[in-house]
N, C-alpha and C positions, 0 to 999 in steps of 0.2 A: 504494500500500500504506500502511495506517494504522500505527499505533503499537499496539503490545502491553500491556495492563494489566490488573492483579489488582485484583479486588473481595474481598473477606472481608465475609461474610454470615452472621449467625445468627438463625437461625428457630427459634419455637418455637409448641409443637401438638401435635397427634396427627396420625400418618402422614395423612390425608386435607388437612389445613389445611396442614401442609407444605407438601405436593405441590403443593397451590393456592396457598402462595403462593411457591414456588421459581417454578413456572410461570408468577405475573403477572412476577416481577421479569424472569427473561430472554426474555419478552413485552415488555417496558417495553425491554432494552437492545438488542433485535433493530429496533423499532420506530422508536430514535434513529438505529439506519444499524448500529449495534456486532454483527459476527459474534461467535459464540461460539465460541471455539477446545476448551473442556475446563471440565471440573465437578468436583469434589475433594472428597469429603466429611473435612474435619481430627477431627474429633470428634460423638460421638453420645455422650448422656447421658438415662438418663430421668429425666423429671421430673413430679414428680404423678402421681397416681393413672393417667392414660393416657397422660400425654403424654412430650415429649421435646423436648430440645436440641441442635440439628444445626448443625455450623457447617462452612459450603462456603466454599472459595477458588473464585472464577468469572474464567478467563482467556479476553481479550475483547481483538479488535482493532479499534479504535477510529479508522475514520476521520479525513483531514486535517481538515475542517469539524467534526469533534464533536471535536478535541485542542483548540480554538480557545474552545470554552466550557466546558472542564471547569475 
């Protein structure tokens, strides 16, 4: 069993560039070996004409081998 850790992530976009890029980020931590325990959206703000400001807590268990390079 690895170690439990929090990401804090703000993305900003309009709902489709979000999505795409919430999705590469826990593509990228799935990929390292990191299961994804839970997704938190802390704040949504709009901003500009379409878009907006989301910021997610990503809690994440992180294998022995990946606690070794972080």
């Amino acid at each position: 069993m690895g170690k439990i850790k929090a990401e804090f992530v703000v993305l900003e976009g309009n709902s489709v560039e979000i999505t795409t890029k919430l999705n590469e980020l826990l593509d990228t931590f799935q990929e390292s070996g990191a299961t994804i325990k839970d997704i938190k959206v802390n704040y949504t703000k709009e901003h500009g004409f379409d878009g907006f400001l989301v910021a997610y807590t990503i809690i994440l268990e992180v294998p022995k081998e990946m606690e070794l390079e972080a």
